[in-house]
PDB file of N, H, CA, C and O in Angstrom:
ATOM      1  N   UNK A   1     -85.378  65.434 -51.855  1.00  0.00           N
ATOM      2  CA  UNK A   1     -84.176  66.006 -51.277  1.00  0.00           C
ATOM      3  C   UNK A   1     -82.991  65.114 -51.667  1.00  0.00           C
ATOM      4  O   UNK A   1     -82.942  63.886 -51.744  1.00  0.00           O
ATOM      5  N   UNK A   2     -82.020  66.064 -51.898  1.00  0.00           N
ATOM      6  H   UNK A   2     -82.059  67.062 -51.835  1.00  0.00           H
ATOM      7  CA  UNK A   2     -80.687  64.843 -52.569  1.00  0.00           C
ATOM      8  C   UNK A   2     -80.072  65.093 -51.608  1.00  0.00           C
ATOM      9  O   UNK A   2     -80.044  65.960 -50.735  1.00  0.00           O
ATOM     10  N   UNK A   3     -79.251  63.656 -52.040  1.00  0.00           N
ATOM     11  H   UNK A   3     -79.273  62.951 -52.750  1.00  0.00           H
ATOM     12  CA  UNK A   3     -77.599  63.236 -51.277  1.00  0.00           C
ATOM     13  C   UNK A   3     -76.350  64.644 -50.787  1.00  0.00           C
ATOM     14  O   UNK A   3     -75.341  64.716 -50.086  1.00  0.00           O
ATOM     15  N   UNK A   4     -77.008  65.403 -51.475  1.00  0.00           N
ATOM     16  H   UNK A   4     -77.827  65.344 -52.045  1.00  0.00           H
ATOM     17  CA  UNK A   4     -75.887  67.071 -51.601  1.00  0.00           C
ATOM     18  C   UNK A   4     -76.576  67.723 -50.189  1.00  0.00           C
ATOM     19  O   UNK A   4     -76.240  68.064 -49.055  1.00  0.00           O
ATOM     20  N   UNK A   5     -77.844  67.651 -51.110  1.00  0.00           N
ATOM     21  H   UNK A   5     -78.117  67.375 -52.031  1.00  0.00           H
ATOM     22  CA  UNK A   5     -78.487  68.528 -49.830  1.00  0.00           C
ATOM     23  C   UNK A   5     -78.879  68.420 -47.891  1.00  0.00           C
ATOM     24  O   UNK A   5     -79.118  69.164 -46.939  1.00  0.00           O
ATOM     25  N   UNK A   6     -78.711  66.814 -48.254  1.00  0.00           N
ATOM     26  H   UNK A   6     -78.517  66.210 -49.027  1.00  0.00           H
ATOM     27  CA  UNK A   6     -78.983  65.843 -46.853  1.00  0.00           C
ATOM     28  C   UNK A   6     -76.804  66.754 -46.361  1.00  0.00           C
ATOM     29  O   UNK A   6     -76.448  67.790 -45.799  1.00  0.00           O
ATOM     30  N   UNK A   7     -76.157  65.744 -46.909  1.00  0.00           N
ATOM     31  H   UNK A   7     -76.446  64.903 -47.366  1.00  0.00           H
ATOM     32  CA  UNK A   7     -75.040  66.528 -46.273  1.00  0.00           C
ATOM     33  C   UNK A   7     -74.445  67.993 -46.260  1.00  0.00           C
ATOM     34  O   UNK A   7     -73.354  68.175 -45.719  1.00  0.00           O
ATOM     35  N   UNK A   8     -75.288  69.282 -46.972  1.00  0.00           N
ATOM     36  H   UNK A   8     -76.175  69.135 -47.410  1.00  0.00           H
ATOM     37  CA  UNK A   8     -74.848  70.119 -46.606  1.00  0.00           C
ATOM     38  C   UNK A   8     -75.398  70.322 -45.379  1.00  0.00           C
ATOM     39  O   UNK A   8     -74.590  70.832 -44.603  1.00  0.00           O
ATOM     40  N   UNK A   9     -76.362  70.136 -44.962  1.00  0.00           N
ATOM     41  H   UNK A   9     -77.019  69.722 -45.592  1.00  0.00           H
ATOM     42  CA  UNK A   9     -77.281  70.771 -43.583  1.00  0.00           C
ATOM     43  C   UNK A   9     -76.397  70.007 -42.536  1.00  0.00           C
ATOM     44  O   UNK A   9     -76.189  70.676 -41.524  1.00  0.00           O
ATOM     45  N   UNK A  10     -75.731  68.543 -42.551  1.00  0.00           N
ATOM     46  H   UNK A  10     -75.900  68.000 -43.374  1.00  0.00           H
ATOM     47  CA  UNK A  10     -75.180  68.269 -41.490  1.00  0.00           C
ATOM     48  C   UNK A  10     -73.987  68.867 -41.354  1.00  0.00           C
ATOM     49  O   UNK A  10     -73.470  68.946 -40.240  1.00  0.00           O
ATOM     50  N   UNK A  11     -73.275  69.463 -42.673  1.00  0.00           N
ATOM     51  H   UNK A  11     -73.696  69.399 -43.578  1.00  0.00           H
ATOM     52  CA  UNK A  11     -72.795  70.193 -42.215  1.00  0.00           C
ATOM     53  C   UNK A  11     -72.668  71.438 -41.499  1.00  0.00           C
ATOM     54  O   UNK A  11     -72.063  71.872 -40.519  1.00  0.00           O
ATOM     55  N   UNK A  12     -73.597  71.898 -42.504  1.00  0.00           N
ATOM     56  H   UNK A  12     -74.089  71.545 -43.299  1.00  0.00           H
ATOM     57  CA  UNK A  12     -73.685  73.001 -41.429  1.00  0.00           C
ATOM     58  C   UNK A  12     -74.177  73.000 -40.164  1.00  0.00           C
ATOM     59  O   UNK A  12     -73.690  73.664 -39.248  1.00  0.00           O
ATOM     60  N   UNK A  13     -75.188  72.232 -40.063  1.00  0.00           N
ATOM     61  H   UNK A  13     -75.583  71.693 -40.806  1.00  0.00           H
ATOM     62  CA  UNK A  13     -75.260  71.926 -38.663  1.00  0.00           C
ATOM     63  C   UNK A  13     -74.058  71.469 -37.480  1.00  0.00           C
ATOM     64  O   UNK A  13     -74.028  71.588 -36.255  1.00  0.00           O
ATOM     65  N   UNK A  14     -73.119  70.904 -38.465  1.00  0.00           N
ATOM     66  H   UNK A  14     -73.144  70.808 -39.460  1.00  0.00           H
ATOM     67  CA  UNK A  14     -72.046  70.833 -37.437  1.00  0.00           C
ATOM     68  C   UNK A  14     -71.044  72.166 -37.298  1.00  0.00           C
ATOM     69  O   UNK A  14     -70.532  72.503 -36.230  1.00  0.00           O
ATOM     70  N   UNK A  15     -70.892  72.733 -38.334  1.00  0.00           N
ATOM     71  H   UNK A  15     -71.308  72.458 -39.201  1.00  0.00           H
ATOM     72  CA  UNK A  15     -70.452  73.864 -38.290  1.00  0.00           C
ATOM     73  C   UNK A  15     -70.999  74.949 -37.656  1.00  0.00           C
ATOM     74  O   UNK A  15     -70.189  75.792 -37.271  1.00  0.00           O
ATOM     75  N   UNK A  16     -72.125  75.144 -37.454  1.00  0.00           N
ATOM     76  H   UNK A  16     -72.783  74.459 -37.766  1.00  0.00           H
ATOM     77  CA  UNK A  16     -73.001  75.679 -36.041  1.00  0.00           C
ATOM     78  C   UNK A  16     -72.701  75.437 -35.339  1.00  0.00           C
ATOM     79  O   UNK A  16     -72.412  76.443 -34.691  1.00  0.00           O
ATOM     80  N   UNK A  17     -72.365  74.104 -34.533  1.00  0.00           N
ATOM     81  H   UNK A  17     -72.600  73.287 -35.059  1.00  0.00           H
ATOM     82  CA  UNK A  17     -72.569  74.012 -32.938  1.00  0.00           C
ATOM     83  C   UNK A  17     -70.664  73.672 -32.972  1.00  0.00           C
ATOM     84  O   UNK A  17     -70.167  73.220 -31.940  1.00  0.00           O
ATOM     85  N   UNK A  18     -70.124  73.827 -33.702  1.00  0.00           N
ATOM     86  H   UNK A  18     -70.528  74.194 -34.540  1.00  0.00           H
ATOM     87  CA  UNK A  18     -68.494  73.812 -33.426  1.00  0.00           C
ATOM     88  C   UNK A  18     -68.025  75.231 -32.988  1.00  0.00           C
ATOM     89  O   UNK A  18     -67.198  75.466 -32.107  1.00  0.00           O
ATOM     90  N   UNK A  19     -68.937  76.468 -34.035  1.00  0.00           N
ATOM     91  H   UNK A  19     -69.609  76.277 -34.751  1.00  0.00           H
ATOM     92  CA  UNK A  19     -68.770  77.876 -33.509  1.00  0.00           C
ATOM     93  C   UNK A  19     -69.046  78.027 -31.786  1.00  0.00           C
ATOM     94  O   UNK A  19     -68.362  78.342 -30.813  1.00  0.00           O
ATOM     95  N   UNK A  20     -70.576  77.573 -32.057  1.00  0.00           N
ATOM     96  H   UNK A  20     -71.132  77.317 -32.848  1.00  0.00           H
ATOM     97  CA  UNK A  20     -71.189  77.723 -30.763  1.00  0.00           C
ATOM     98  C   UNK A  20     -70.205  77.078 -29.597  1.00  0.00           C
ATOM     99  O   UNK A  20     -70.009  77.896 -28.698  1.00  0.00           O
ATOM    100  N   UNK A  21     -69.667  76.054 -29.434  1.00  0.00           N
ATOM    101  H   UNK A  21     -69.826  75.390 -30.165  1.00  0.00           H
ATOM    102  CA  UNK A  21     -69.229  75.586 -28.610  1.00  0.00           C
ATOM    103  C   UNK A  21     -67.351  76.279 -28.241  1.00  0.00           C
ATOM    104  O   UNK A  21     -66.925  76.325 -27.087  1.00  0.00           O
ATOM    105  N   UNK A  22     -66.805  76.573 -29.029  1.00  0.00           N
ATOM    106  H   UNK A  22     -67.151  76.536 -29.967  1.00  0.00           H
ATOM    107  CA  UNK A  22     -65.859  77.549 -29.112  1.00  0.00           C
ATOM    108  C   UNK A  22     -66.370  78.520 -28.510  1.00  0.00           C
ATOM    109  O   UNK A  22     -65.825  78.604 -27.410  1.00  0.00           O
ATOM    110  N   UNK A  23     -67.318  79.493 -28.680  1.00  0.00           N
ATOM    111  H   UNK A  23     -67.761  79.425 -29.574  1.00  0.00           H
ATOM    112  CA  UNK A  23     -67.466  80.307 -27.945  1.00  0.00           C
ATOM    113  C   UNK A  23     -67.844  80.634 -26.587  1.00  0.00           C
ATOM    114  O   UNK A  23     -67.386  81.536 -25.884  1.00  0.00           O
ATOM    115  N   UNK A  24     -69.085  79.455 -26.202  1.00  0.00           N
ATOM    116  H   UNK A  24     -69.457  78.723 -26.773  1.00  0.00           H
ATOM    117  CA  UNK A  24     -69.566  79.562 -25.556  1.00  0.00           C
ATOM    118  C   UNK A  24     -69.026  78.454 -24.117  1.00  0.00           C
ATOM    119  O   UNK A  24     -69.174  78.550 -22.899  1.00  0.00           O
ATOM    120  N   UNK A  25     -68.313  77.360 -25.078  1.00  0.00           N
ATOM    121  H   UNK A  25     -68.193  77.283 -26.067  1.00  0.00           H
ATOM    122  CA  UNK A  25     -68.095  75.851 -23.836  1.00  0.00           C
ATOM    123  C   UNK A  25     -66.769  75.840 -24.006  1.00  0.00           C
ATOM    124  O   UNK A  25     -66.337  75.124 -23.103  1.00  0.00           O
ATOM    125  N   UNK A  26     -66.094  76.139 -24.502  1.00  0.00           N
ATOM    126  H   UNK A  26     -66.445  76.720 -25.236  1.00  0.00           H
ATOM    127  CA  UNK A  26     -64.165  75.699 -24.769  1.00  0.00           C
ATOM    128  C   UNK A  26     -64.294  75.296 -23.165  1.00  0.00           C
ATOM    129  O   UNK A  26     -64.649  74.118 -23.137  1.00  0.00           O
ATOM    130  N   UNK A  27     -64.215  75.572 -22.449  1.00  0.00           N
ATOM    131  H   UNK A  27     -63.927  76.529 -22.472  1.00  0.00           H
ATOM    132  CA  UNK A  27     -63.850  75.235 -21.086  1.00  0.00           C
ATOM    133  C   UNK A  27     -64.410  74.095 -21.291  1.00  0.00           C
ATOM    134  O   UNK A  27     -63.896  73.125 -21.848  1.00  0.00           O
ATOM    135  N   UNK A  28     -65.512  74.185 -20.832  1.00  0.00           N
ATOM    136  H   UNK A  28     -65.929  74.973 -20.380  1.00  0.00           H
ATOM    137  CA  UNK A  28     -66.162  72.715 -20.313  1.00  0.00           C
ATOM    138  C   UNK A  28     -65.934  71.189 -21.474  1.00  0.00           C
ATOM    139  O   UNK A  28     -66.200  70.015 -21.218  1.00  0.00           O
ATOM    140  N   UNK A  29     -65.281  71.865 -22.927  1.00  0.00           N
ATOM    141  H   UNK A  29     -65.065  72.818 -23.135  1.00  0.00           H
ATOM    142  CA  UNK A  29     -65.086  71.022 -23.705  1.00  0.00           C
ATOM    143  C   UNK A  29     -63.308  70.484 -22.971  1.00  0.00           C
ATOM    144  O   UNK A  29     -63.085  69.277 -22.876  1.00  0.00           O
ATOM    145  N   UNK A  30     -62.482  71.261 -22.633  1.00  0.00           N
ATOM    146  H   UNK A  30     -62.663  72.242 -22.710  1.00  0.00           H
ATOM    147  CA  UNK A  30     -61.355  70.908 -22.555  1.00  0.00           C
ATOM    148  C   UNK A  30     -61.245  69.832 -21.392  1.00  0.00           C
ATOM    149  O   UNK A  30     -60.353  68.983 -21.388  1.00  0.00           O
ATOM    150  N   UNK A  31     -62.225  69.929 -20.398  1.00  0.00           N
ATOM    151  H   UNK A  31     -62.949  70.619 -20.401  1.00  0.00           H
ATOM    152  CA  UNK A  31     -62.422  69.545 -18.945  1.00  0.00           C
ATOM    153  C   UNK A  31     -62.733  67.993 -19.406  1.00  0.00           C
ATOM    154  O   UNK A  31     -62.060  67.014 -19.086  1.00  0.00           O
ATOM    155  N   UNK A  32     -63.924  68.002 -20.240  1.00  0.00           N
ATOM    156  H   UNK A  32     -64.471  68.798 -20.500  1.00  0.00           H
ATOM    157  CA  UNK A  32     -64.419  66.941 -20.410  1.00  0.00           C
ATOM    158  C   UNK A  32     -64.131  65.916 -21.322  1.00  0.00           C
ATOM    159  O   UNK A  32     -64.059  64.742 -20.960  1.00  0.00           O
ATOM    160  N   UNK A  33     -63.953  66.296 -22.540  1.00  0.00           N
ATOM    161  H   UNK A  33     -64.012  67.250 -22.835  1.00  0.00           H
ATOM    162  CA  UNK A  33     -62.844  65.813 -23.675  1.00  0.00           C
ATOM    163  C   UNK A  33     -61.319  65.897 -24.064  1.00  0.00           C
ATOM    164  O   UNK A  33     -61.037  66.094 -25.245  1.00  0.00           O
ATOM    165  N   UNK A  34     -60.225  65.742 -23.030  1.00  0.00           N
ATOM    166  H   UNK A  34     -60.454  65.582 -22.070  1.00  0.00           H
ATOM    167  CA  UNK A  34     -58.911  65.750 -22.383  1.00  0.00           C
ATOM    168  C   UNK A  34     -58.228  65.474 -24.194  1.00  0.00           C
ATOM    169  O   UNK A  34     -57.668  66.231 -24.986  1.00  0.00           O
ATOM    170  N   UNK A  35     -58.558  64.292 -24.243  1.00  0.00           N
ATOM    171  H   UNK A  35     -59.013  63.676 -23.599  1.00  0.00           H
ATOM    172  CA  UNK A  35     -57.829  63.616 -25.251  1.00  0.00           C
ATOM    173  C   UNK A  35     -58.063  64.268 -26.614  1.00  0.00           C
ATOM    174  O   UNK A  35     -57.087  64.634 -27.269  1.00  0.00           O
ATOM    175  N   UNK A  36     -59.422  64.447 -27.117  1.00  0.00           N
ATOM    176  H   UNK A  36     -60.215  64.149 -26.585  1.00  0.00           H
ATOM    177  CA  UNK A  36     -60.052  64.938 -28.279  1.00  0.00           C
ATOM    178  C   UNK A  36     -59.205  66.696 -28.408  1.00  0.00           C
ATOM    179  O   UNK A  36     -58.848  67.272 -29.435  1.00  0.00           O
ATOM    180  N   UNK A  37     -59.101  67.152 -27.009  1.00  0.00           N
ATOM    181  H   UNK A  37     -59.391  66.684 -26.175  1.00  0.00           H
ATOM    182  CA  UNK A  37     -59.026  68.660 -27.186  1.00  0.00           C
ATOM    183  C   UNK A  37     -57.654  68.799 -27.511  1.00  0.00           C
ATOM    184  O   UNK A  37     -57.030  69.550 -28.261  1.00  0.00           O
ATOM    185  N   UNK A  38     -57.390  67.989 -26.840  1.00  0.00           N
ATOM    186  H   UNK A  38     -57.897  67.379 -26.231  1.00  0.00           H
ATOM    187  CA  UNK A  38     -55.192  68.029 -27.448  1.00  0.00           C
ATOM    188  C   UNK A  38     -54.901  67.606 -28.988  1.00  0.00           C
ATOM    189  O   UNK A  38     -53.714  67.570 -29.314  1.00  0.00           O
ATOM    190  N   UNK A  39     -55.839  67.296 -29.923  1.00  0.00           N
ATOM    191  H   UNK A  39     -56.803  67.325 -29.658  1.00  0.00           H
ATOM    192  CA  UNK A  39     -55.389  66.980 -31.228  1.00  0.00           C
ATOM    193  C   UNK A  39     -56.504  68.170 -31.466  1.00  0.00           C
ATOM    194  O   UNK A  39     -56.130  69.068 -32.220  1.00  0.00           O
ATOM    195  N   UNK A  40     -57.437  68.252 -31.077  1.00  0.00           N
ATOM    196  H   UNK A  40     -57.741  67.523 -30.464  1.00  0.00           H
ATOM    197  CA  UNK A  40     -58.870  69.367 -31.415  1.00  0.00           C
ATOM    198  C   UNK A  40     -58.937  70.388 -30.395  1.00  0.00           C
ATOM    199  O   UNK A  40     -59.866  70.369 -29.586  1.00  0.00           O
ATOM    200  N   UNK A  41     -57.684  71.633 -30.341  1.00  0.00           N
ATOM    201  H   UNK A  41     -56.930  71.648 -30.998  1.00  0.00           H
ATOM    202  CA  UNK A  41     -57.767  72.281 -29.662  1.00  0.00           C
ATOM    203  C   UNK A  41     -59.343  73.099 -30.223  1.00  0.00           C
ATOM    204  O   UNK A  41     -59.784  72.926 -31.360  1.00  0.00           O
ATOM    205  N   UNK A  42     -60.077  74.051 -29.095  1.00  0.00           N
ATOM    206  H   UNK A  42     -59.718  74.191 -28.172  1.00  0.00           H
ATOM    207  CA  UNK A  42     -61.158  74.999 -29.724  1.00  0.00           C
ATOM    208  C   UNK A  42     -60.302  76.174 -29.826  1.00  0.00           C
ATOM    209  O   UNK A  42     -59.768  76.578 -28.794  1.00  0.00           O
ATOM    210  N   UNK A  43     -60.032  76.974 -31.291  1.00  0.00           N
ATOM    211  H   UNK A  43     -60.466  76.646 -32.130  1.00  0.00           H
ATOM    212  CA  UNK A  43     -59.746  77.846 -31.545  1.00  0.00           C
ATOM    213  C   UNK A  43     -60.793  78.541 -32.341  1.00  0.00           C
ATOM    214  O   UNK A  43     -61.332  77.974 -33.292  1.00  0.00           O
ATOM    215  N   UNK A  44     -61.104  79.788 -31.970  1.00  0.00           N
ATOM    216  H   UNK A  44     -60.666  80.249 -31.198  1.00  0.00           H
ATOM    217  CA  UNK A  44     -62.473  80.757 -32.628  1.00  0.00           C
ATOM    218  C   UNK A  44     -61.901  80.933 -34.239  1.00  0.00           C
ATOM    219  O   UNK A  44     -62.679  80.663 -35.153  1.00  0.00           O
ATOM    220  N   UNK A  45     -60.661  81.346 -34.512  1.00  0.00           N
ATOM    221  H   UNK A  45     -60.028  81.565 -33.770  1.00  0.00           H
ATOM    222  CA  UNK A  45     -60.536  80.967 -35.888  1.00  0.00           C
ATOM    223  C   UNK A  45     -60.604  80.173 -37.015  1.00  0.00           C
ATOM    224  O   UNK A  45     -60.984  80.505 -38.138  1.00  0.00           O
ATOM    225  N   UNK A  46     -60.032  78.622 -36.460  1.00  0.00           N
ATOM    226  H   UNK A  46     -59.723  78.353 -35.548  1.00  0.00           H
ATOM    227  CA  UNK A  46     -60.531  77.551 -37.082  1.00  0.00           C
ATOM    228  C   UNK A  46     -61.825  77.660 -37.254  1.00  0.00           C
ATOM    229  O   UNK A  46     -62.063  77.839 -38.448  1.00  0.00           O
ATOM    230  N   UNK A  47     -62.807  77.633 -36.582  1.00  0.00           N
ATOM    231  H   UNK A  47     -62.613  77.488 -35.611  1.00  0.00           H
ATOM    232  CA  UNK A  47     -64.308  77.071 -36.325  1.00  0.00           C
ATOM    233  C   UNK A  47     -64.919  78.204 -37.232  1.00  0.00           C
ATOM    234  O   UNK A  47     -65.908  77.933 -37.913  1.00  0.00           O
ATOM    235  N   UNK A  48     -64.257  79.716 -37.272  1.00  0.00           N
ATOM    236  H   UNK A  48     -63.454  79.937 -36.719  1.00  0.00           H
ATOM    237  CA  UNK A  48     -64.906  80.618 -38.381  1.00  0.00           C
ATOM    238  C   UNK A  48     -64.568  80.049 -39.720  1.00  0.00           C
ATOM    239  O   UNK A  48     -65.438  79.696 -40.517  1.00  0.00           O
ATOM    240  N   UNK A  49     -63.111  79.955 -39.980  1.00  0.00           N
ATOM    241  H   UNK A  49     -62.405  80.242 -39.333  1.00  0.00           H
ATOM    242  CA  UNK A  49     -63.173  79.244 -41.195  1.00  0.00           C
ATOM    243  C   UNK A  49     -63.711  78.010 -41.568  1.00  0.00           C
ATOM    244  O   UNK A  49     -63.563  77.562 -42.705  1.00  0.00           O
ATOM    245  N   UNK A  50     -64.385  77.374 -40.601  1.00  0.00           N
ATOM    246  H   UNK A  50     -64.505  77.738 -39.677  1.00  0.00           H
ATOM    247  CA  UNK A  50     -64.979  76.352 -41.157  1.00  0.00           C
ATOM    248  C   UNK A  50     -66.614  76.698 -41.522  1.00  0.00           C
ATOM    249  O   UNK A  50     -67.413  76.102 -42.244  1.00  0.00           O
ATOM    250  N   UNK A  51     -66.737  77.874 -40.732  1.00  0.00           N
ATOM    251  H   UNK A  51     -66.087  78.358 -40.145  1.00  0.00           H
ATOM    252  CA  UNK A  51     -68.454  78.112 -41.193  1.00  0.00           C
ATOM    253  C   UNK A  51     -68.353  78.695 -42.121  1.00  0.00           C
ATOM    254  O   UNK A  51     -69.100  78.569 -43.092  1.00  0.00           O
ATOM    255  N   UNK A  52     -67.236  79.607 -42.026  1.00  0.00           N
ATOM    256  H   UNK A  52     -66.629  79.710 -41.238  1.00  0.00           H
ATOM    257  CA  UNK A  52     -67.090  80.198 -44.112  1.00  0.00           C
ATOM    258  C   UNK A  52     -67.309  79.077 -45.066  1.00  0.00           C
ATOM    259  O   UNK A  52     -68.275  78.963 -45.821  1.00  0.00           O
ATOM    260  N   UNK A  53     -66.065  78.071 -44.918  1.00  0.00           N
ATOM    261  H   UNK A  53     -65.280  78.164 -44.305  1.00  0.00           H
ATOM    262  CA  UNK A  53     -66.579  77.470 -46.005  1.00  0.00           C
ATOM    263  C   UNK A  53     -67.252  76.460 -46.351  1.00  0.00           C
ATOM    264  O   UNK A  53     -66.939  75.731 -47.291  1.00  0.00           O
ATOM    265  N   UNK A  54     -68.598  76.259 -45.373  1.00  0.00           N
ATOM    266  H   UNK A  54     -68.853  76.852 -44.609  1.00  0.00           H
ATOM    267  CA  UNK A  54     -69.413  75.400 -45.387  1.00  0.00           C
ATOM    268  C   UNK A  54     -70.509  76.688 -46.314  1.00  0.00           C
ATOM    269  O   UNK A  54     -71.062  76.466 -47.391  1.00  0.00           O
ATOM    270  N   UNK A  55     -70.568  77.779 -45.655  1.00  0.00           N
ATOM    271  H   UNK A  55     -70.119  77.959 -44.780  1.00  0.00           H
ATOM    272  CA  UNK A  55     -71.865  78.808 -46.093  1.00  0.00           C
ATOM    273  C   UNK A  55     -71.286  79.047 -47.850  1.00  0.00           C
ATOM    274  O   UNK A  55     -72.066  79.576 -48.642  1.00  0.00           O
ATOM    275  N   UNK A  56     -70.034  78.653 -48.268  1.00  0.00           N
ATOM    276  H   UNK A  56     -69.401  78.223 -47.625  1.00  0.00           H
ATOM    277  CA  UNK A  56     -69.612  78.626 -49.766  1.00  0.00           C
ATOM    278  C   UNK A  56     -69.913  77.778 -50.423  1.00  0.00           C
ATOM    279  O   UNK A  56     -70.339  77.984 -51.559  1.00  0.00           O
ATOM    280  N   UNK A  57     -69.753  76.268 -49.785  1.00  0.00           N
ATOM    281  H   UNK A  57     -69.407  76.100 -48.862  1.00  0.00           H
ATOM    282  CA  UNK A  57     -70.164  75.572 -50.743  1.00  0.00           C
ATOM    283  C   UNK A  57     -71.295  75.813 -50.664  1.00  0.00           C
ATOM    284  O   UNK A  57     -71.530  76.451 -51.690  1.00  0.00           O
ATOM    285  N   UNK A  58     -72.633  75.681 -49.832  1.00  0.00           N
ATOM    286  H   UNK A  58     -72.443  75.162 -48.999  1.00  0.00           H
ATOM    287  CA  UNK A  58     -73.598  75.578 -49.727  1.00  0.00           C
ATOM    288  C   UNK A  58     -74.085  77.038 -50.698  1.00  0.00           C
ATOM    289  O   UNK A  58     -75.304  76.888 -50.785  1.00  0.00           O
ATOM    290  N   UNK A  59     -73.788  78.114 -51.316  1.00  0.00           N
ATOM    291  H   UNK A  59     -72.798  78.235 -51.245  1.00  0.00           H
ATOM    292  CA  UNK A  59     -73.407  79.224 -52.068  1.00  0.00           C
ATOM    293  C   UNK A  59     -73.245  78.895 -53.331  1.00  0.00           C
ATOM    294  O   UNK A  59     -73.838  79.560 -54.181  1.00  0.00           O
ATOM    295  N   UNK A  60     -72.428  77.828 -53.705  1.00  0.00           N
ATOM    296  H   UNK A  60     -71.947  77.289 -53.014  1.00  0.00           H
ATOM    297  CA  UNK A  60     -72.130  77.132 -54.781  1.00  0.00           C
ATOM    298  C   UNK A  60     -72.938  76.206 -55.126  1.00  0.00           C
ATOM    299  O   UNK A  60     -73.216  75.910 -56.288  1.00  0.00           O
ATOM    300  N   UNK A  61     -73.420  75.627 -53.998  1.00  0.00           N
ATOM    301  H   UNK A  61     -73.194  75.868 -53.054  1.00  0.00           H
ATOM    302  CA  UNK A  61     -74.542  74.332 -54.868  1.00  0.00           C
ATOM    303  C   UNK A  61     -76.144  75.060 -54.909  1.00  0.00           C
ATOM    304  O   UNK A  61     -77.118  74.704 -55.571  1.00  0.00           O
ATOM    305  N   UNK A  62     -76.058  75.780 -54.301  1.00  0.00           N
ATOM    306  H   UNK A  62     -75.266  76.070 -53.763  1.00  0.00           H
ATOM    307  CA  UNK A  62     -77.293  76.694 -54.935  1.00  0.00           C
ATOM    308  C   UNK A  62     -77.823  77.496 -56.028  1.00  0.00           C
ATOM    309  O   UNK A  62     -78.929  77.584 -56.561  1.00  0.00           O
ATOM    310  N   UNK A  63     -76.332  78.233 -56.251  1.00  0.00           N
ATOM    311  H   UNK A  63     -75.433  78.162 -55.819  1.00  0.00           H
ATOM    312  CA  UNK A  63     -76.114  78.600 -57.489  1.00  0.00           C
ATOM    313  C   UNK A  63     -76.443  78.044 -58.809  1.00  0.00           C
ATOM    314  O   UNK A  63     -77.001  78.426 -59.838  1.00  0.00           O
ATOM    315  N   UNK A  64     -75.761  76.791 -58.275  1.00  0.00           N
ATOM    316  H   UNK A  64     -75.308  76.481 -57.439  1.00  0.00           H
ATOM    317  CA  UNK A  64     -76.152  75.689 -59.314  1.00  0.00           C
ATOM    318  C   UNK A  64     -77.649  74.768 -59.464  1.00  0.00           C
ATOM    319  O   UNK A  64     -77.926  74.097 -60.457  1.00  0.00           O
ATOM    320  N   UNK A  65     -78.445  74.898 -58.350  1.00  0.00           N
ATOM    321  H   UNK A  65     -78.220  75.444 -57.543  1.00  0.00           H
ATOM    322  CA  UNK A  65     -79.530  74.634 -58.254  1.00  0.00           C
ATOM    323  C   UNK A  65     -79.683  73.282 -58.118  1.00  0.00           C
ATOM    324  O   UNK A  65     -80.472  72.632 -58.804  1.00  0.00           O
ATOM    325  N   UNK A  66     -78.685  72.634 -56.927  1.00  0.00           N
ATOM    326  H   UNK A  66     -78.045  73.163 -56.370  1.00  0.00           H
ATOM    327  CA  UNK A  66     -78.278  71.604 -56.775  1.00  0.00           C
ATOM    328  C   UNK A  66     -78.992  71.206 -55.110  1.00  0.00           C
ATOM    329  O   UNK A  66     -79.675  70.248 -54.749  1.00  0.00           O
ATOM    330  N   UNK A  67     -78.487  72.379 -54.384  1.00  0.00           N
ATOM    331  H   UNK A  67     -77.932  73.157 -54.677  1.00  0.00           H
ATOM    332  CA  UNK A  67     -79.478  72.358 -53.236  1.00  0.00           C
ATOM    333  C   UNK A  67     -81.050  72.013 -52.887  1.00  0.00           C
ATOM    334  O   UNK A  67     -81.451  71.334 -51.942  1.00  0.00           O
ATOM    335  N   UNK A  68     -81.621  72.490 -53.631  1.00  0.00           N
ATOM    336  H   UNK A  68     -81.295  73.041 -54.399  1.00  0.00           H
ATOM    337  CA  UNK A  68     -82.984  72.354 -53.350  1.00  0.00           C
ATOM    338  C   UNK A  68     -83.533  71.013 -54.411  1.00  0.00           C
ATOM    339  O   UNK A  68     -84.710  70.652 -54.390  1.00  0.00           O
TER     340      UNK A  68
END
């Protein structure tokens, strides 16, 4: 497993639970992380565009046969 492939999954793995948590916790994120949420508001748009373009590159390095 390569260096590409170790950090696409964390990404996407973070890009998973950033959706998830936008959708599901924004509250309990704003309550609990005061400081973080005022520079990192949860907006459902941001957090889609970020799973777009994590699922692109990860699209792109497959393509290329770089992923696996």
């Amino acid at each position: 497993m390569s260096i590409k492939t170790v950090i696409f999954y964390l990404l996407l793995a973070d890009s998973i639970s950033c959706n998830l948590m936008v959708v599901f916790g924004a509250k309990w994120y704003i309550q609990h992380f005061r400081v973080f949420s005022r520079w990192f508001p949860p907006a459902k748009g941001w957090a889609l565009y970020y799973l777009i373009l994590v699922l692109w590159i990860g699209f792109l390095l497959f393509q290329t046969h770089q992923l696996f």
